[in-house]
VOZAKE-532553 format. One record per residue (C-alpha): residue in three letters; residue number from 1; x, y, z. Coordinates in pm, 1 decimal. Example, Ala and Ser with C-alpha at 12.3 -4.5 7.8 and 13.67 -1.06 7.14 Angstrom:
2
SITE  rest   nr        c1        c2        c3
SITE   ALA    1    1230.0    -450.0     780.0
SITE   SER    2    1367.0    -106.0     714.0
END
This chain:
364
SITE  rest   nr        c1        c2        c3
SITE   UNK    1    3181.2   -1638.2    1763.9
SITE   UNK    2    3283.6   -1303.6    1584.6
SITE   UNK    3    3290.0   -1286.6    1210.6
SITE   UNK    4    3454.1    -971.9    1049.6
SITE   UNK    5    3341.3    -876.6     694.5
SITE   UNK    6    3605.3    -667.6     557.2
SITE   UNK    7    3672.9    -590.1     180.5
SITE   UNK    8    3760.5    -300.4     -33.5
SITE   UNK    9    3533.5      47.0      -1.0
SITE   UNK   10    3177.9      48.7    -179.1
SITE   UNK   11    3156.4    -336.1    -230.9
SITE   UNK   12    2810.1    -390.0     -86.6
SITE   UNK   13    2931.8    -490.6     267.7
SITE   UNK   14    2737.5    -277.7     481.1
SITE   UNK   15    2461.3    -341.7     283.1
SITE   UNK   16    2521.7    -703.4     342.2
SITE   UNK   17    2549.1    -669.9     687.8
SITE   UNK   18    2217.9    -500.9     732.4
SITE   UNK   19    2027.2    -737.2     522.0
SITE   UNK   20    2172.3   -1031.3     798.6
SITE   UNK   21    2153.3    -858.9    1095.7
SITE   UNK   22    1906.2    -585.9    1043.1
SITE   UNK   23    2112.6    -324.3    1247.1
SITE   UNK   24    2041.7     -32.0    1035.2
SITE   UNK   25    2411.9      54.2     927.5
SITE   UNK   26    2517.1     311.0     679.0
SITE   UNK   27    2520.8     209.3     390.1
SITE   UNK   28    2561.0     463.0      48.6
SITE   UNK   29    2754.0     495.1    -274.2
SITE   UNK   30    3043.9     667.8    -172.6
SITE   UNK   31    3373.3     542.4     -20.3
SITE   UNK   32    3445.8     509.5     330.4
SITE   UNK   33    3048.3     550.2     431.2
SITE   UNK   34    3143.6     235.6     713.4
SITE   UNK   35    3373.9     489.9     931.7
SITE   UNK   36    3402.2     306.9    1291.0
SITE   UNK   37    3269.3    -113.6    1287.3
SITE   UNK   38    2925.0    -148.5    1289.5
SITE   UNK   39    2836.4    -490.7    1548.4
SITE   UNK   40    2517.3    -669.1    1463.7
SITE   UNK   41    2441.6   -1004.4    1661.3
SITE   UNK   42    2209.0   -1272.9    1517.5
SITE   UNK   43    2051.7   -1610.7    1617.9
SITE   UNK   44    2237.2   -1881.2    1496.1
SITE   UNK   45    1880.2   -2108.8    1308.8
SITE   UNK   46    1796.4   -2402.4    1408.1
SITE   UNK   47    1506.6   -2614.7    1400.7
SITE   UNK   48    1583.2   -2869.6    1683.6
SITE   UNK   49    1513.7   -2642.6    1935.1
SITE   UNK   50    1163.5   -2548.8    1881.5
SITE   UNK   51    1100.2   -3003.7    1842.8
SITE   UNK   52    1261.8   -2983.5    2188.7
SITE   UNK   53    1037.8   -2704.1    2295.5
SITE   UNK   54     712.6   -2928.9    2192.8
SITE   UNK   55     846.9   -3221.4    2363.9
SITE   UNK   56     957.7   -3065.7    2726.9
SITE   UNK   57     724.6   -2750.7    2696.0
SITE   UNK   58    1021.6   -2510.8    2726.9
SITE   UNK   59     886.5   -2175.0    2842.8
SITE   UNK   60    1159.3   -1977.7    2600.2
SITE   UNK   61    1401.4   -2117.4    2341.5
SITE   UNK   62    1709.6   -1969.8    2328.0
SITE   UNK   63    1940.0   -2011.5    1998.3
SITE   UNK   64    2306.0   -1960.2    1980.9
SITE   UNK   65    2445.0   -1605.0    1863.7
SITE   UNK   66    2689.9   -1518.7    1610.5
SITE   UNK   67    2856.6   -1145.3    1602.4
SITE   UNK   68    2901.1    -982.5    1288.8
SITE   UNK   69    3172.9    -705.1    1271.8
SITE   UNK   70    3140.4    -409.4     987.8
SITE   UNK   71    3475.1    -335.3     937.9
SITE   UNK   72    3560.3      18.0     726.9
SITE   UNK   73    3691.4     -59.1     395.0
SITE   UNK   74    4042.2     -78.4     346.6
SITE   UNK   75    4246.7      95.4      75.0
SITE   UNK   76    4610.1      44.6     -75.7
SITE   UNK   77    4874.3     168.6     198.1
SITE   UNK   78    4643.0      18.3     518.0
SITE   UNK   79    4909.4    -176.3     693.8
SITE   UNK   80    5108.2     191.6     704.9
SITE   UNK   81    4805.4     379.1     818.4
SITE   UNK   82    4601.3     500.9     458.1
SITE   UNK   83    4267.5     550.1     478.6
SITE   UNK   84    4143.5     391.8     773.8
SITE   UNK   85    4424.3      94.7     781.0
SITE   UNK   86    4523.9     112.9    1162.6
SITE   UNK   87    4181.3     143.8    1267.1
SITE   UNK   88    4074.4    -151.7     990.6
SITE   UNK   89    4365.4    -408.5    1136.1
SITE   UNK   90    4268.9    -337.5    1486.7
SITE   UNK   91    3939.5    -443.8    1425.6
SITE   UNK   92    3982.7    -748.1    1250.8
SITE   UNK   93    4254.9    -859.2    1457.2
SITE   UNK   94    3982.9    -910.3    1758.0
SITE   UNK   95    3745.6   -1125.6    1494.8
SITE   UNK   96    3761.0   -1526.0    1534.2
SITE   UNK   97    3718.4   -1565.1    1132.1
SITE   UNK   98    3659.5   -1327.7     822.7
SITE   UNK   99    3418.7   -1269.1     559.0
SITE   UNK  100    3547.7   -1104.3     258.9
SITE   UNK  101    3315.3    -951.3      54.8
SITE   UNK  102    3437.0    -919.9    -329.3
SITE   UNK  103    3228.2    -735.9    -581.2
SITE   UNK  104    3142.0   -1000.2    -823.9
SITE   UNK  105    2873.6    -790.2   -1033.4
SITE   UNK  106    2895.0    -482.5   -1324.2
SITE   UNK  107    2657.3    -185.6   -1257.3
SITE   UNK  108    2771.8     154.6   -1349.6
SITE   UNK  109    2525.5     315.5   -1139.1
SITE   UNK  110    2762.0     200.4    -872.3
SITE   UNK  111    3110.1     303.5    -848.6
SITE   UNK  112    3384.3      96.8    -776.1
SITE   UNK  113    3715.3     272.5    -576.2
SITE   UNK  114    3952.9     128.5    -820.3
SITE   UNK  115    3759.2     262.9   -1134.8
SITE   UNK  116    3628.8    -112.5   -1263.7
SITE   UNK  117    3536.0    -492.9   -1134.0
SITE   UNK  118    3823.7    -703.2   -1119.1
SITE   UNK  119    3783.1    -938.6    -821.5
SITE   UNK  120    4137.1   -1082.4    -819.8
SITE   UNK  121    4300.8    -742.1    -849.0
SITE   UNK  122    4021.8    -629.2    -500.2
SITE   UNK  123    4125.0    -975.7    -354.1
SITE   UNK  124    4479.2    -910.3    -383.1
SITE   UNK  125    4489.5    -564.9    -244.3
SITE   UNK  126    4340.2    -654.1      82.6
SITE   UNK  127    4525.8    -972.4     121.3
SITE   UNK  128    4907.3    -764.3      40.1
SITE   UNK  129    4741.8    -505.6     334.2
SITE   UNK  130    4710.2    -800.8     561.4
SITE   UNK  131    5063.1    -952.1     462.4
SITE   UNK  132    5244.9    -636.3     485.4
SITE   UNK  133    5101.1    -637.9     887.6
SITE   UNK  134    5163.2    -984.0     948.0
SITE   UNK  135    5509.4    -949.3     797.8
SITE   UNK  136    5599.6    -642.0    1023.4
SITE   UNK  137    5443.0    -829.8    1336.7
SITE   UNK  138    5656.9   -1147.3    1299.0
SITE   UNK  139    5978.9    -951.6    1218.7
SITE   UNK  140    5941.6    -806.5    1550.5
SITE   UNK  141    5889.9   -1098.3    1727.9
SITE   UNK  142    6163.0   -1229.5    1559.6
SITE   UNK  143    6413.5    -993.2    1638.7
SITE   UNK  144    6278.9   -1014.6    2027.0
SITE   UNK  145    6349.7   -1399.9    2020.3
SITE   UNK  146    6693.7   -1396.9    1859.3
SITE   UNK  147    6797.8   -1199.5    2166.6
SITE   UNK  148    6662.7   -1429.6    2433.7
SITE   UNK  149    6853.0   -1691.0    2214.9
SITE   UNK  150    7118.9   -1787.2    2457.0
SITE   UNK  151    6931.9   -1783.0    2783.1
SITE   UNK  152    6605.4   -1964.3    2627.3
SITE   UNK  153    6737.0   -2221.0    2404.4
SITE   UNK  154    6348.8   -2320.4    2341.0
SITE   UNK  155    6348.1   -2012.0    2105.6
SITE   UNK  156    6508.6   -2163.4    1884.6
SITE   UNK  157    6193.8   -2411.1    1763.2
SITE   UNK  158    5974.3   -2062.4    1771.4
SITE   UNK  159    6238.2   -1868.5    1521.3
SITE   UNK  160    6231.5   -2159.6    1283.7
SITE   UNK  161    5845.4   -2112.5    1291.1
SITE   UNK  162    5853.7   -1722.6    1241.5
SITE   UNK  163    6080.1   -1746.6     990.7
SITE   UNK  164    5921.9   -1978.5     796.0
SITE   UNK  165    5611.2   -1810.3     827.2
SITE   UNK  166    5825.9   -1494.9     688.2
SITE   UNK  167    5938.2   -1679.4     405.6
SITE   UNK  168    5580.6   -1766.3     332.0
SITE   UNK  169    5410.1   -1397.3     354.9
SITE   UNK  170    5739.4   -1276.5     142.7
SITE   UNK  171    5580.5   -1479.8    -131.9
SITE   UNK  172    5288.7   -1307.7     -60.0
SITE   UNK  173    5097.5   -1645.5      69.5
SITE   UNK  174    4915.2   -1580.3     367.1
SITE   UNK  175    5036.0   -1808.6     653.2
SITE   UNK  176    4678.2   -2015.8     658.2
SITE   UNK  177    4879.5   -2144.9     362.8
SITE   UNK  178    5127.9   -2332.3     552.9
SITE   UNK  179    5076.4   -2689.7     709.7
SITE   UNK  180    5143.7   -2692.2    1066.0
SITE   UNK  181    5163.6   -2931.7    1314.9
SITE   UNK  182    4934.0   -2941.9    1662.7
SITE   UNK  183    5227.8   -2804.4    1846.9
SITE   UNK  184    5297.9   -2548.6    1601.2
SITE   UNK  185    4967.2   -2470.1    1563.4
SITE   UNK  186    4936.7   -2371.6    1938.2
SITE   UNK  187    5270.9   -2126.4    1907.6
SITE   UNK  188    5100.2   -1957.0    1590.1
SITE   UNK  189    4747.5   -1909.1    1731.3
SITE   UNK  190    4929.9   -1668.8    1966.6
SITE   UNK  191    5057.8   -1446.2    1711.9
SITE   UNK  192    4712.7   -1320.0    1620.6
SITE   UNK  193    4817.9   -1264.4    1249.1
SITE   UNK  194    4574.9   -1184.1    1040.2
SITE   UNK  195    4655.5   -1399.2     723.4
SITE   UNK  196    4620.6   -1694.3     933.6
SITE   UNK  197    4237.2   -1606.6    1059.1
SITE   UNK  198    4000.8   -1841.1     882.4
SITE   UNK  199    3872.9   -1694.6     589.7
SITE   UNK  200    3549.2   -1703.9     369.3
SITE   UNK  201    3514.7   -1502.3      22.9
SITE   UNK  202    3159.6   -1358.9     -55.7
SITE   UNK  203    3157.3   -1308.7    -394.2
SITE   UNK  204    2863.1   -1048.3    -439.2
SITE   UNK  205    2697.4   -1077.8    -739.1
SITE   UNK  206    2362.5    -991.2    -925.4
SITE   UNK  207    2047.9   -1128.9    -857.4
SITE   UNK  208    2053.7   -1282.0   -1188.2
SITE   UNK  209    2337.3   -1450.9   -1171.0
SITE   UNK  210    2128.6   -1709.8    -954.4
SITE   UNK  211    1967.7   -1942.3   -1202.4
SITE   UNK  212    1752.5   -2227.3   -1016.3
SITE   UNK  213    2022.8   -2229.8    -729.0
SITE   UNK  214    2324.7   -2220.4    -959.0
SITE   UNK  215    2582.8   -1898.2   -1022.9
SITE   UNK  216    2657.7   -1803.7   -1358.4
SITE   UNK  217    2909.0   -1532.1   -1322.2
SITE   UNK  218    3274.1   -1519.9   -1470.4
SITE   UNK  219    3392.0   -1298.9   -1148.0
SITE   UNK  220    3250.5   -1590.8    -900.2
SITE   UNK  221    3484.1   -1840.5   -1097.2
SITE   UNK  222    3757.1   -1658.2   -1041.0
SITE   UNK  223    3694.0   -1662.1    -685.0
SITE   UNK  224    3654.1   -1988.5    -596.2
SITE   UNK  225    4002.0   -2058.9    -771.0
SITE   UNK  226    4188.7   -1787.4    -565.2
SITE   UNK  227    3984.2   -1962.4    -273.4
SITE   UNK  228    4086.8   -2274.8    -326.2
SITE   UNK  229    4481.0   -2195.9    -386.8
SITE   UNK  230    4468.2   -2053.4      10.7
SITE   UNK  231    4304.8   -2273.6     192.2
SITE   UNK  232    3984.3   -2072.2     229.6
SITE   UNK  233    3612.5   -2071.8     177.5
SITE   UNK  234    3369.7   -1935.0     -94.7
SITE   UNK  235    3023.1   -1839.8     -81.9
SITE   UNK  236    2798.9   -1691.7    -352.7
SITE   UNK  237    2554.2   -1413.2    -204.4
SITE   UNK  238    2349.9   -1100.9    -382.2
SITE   UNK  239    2360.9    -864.8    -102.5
SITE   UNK  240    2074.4    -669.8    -257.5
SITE   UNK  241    1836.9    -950.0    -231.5
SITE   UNK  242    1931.3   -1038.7      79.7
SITE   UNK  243    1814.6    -649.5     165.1
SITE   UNK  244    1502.4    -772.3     -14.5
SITE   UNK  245    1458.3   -1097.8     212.5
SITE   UNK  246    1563.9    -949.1     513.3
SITE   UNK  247    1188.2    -766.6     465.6
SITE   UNK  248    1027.0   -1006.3     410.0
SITE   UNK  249     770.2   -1245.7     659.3
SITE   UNK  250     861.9   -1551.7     753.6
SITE   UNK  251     593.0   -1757.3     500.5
SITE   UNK  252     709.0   -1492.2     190.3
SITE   UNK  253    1029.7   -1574.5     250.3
SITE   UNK  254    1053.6   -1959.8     209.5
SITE   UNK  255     780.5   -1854.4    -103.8
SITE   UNK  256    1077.1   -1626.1    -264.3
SITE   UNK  257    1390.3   -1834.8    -176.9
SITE   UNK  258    1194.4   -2118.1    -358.5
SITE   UNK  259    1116.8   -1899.1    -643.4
SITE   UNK  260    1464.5   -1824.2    -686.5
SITE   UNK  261    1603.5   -2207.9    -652.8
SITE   UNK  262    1760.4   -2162.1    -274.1
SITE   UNK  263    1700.2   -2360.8      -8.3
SITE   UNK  264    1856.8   -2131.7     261.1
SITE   UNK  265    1876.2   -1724.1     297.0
SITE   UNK  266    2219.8   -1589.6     244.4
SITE   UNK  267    2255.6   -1528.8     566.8
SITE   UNK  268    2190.7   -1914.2     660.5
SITE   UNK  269    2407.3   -2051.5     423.4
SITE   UNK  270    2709.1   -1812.8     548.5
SITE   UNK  271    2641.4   -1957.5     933.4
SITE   UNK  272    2661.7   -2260.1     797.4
SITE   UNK  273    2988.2   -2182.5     649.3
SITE   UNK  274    3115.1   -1998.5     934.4
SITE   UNK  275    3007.0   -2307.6    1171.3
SITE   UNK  276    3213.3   -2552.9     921.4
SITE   UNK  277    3505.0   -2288.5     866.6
SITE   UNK  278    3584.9   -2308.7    1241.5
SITE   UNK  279    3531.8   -2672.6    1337.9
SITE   UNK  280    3218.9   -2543.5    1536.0
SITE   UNK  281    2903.6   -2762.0    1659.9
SITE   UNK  282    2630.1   -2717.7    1873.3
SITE   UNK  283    2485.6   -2979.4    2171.3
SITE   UNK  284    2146.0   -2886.6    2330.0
SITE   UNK  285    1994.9   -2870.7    2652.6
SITE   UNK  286    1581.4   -2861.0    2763.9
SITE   UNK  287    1352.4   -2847.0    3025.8
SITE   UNK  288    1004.6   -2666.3    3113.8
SITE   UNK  289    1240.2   -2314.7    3176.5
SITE   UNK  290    1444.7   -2319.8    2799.2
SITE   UNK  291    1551.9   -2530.1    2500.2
SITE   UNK  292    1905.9   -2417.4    2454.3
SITE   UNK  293    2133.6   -2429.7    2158.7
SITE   UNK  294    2525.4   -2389.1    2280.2
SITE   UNK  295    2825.2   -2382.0    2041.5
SITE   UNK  296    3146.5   -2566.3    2084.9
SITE   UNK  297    3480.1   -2653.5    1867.5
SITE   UNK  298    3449.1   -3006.4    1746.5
SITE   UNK  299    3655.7   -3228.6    1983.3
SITE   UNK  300    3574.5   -3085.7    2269.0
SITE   UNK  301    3477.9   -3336.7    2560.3
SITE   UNK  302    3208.3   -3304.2    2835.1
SITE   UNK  303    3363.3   -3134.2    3133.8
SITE   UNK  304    3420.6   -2864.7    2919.3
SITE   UNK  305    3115.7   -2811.8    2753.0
SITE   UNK  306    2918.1   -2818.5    3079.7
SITE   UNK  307    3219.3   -2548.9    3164.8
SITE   UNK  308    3027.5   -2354.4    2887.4
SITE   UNK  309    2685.4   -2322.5    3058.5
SITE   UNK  310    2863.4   -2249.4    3378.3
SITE   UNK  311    3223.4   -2309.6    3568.3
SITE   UNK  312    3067.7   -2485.0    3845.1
SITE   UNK  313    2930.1   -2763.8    3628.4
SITE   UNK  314    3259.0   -2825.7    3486.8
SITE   UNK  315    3454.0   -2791.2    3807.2
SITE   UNK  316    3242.1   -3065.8    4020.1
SITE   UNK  317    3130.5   -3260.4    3681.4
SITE   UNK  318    3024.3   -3622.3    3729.5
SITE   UNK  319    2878.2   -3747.4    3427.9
SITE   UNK  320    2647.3   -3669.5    3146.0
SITE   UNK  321    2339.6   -3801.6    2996.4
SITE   UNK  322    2315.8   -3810.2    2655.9
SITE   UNK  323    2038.2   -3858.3    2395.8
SITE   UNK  324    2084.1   -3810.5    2042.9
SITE   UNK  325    1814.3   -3547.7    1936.9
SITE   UNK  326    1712.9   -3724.5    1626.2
SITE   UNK  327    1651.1   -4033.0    1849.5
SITE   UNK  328    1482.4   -3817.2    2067.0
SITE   UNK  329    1227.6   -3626.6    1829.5
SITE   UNK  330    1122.1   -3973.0    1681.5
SITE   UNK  331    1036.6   -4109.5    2063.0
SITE   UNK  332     868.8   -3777.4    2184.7
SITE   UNK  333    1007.5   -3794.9    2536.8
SITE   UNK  334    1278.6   -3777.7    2764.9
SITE   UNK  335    1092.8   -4084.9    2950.0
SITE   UNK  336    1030.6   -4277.0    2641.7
SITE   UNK  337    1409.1   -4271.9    2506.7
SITE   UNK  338    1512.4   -4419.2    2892.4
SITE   UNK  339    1257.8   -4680.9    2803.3
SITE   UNK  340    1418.3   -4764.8    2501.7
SITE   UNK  341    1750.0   -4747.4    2686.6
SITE   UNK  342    1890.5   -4482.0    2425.7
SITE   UNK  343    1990.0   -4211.6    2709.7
SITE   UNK  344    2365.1   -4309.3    2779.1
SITE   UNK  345    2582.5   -4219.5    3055.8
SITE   UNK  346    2952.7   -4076.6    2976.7
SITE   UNK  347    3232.4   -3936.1    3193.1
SITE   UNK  348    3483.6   -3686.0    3152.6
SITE   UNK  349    3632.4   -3841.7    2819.7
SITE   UNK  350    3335.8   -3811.6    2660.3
SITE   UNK  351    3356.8   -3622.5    2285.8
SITE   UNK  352    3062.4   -3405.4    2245.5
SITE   UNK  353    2871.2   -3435.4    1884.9
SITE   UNK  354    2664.1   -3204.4    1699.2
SITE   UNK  355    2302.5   -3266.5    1860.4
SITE   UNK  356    2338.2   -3411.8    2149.0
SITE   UNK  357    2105.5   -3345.8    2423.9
SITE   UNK  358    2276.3   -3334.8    2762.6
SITE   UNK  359    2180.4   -3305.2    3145.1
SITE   UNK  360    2519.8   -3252.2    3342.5
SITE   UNK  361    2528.2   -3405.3    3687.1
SITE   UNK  362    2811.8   -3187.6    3912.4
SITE   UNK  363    2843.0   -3166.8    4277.1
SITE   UNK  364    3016.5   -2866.3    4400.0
END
């Protein structure tokens, strides 16, 4: 999974992205510091893995990753090439979901690229930059399928999709907006547009707007409305004291976070989101070698997810055996949750769900 943050120059997103991935980026009070994407990767957290180490002595435990893209702030005039536009929509166009960052906090010390806070005004600016591309993308494709019109009359269900995605970015919507069917859905994932990439806002704000785990900020508000008009997600961070945390030991850092009324780092709570924003879920597998977390789209069935540890496993798949991991942790063993007759067998129409612990049978 790659998550781009993007946003306007200056906003605190490189220093965001260092405080969650630790990668040492650039980050400084003058626009355009972020020049070419900075790539972090981080472990994805979770707890299960290191029960499932205890109970099958796993040499190593191995987490699932999540890679964080630094995109370089875009400007007014992107989508024809100011600032760094070209280079900015290249980038983001290879991400699986954004992360806007929006500057939800007043210091003067700190300049702002459009002279004063106003996170609707930043939102907007970015989004019209991302419309104006999308717009110029589908009238191209559009023209290209009106003249394949008479020799493929299936072009004519994929114009009535273009245009009405047109229609849609015209009233500067982006097209996440509009309610598409499965099929449909499959013809538009295609397109790559960038206003129909799952989206979270960031809204970065003070440290003291956090108030026993609650936000009180006025710019945060207005956030979560624009969020909720498009379809998208919103998440309250301070990417200063996420710089702080990201210091910090592991035993200061619960200490602090408790202090401060959170029950997860920043950069939790956005993995979180990032894992709900994309329909994502993870199944395990363990032995004496590993404890492995792996990450799959909700829905997916067995084959398949054995296809993601390796081809061969999906290609001569038999069946899989399944324990629920909760089930599992409370029993202690592998042996005692076949006792209890809890390990099922499934076959190749099997849905995955979050936390299950698998061994994949295949002959090949």
């Amino acid at each position: 999974m790659k998550i781009g943050i993007v946003g306007l120059p200056n906003i605190g997103k490189s220093t965001l992205f260092n405080a969650i991935t630790n990668a040492g980026a650039a980050s400084a009070n003058y626009p355009f510091c972020t020049v070419d994407a900075n790539i972090g990767v981080v472990a994805v957290p979770d707890k299960r893995l290191y029960r499932l180490q205890e109970i099958f002595n796993s040499k190593k435990v191995t987490p699932a990753s999540i890679e964080f893209v630094d995109i370089a702030g875009l400007v007014k005039g992107a989508s024809k090439g100011e600032g760094l536009g070209n280079k900015f929509l290249s980038n983001i166009r290879e991400v699986d979901a954004i992360a806007h960052v929006v500057r939800c906090f007043e210091d003067e010390n700190i300049t702002h690229v459009e002279g004063s806070v106003d996170p609707k005004r930043d939102i907007e600016i970015i989004n019209l930059e991302l419309i104006l591309s999308d717009m110029e993308a589908i009238q191209k494709r559009l023209a290209r399928l009106e003249k394949l019109l008479k020799s493929d009359p299936g072009a004519e269900k994929e114009i009535k999709i273009c245009k009405t995605i047109l229609d849609t970015l015209e009233q500067e919507k982006p097209a996440r907006t509009i309610e598409f069917d499965a099929e449909e859905q499959k013809i538009v994932s295609t397109y790559c547009l960038l206003t129909y990439k799952p989206i979270i806002y960031i809204a970065n704000v003070s440290e003291g707007d956090f108030n026993k785990g609650e936000v009180d900020n006025k710019f945060y508000e207005t956030v979560k409305g624009i969020a909720q008009s498009q379809n998208a997600a919103v998440l309250p961070i301070c990417a200063e004291l996420e710089a702080e945390i990201s210091e910090l030991e592991p035993e200061e850092k619960a200490e602090f976070l408790n202090e401060m009324g959170l029950n997860e780092s920043g950069l939790d709570r956005i993995i979180s989101s990032c894992y709900k924003l994309l329909g994502l879920i993870s199944f395990l597998t363990a032995g004496e070698a590993e404890s492995r977390a792996w990450t799959i789209k909700k829905g997916t069935k067995a084959p398949e997810a054995a296809g993601k540890i390796h081809t061969d496993l999906e290609r001569g798949f038999i069946r899989a055996e399944v324990v629920d991991f909760e089930q599992l942790s409370e029993l202690g063993s592998m042996a005692a949750a076949k006792e209890k007759g809890i390990v099922r067998l499934e076959g190749k129409d099997y849905v995955m769900q979050d936390g299950d612990v698998v061994i994949f049978r295949f002959n090949v």
